[in-house]
C-alpha positions in Angstrom: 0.0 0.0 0.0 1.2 3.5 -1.0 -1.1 5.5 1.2 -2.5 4.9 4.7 -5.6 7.3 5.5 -6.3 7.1 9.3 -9.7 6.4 10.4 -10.3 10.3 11.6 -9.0 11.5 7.7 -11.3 8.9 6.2 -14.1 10.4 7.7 -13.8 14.2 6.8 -12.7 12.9 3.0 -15.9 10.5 3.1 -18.1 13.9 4.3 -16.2 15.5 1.3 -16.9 13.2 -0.9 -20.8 13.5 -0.5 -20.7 16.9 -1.0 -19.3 16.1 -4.2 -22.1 14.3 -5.0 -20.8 11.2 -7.5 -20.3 7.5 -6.8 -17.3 7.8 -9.1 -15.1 10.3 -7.5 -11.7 9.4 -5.8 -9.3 11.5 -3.6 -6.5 11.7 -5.8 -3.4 12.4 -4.1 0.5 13.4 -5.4 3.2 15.8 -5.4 4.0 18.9 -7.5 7.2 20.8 -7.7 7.0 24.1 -5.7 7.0 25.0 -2.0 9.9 26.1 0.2 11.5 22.8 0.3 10.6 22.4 -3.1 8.0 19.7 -3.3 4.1 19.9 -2.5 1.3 17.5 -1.3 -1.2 17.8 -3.8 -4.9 16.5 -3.0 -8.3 16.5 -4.7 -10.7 14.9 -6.2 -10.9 13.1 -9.0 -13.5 11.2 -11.9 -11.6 10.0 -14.2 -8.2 7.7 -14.3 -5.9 7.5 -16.8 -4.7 3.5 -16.8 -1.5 4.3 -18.2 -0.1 6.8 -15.6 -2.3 6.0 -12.4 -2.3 3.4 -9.8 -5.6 2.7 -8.1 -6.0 1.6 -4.5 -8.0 1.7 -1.1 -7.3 2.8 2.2 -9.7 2.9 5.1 -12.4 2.8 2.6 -11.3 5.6 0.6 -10.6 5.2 -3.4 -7.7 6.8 -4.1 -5.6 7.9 -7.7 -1.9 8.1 -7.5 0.0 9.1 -10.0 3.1 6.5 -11.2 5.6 8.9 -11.1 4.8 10.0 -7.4 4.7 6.5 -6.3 7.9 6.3 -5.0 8.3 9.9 -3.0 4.7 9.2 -1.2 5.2 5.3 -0.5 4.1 4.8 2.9 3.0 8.3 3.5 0.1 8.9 6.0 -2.7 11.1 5.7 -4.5 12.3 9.2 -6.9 14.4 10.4 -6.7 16.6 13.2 -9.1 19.0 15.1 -8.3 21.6 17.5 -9.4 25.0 19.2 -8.2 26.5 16.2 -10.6 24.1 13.4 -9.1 21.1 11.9 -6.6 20.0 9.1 -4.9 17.1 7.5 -1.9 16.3 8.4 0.6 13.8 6.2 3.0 12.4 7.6 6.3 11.0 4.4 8.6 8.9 5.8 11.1 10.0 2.7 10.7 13.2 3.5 14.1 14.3 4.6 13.5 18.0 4.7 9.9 20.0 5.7 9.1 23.4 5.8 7.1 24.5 9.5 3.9 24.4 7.2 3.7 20.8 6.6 2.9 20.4 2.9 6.6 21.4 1.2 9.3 18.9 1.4 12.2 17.3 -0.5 13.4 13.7 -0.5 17.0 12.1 -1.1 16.3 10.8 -4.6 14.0 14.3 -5.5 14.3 17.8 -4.7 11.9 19.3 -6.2 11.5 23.1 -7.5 12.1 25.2 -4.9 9.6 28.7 -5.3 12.4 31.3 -4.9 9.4 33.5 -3.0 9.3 31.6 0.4 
């Protein structure tokens, strides 16, 4: 499994998913180059899947799109979901992330860098 989705994220994404309002959507998650560190978590939704260049799988009930090329800098990454006085977030948690910026959601690994946005 490439993903793990706690029990807590699966819920919020499974709310999100209603309001989305098709039985065919799936939380499609991946990087893009950009951030501080100079890769990004990218997440959203997703109808349709290209067989050539996407894997499919579940986690805690949750049908997710990942691209092939991202495969390997989100293997065993975990997506969570926390709430405090302050609201709620996810929370993702790379294990081949070597490097994160204080926000959470820019990173680098030792095989990818990424694109570092020059602005941060």
């Amino acid at each position: 499994m490439i993903l793990n989705i706690t029990e807590a994220a699966s819920h919020q994404i499974k709310e999100m998913l209603k309001e989305e309002g098709s039985s065919d959507v799936r939380l499609r998650f991946g990087v893009k180059g950009g951030g501080c560190s100079g890769l990004s978590y990218a997440m959203g939704f997703e109808d349709e899947i290209n067989e050539e260049l996407d894997l499919t799988e579940e986690s805690n009930g949750i049908p997710v799109v990942i691209n092939r090329q991202d495969a390997a800098i989100i293997e065993g990454t975990t997506i969570d979901f926390k709430q405090n006085m302050m609201g709620g977030g996810f929370t993702i948690d790379n294990p081949n992330a070597i490097v994160s910026c204080g926000c959470g959601s820019s990173f680098k690994t030792a095989s990818n860098a990424g694109s570092p946005d020059p602005n941060c």
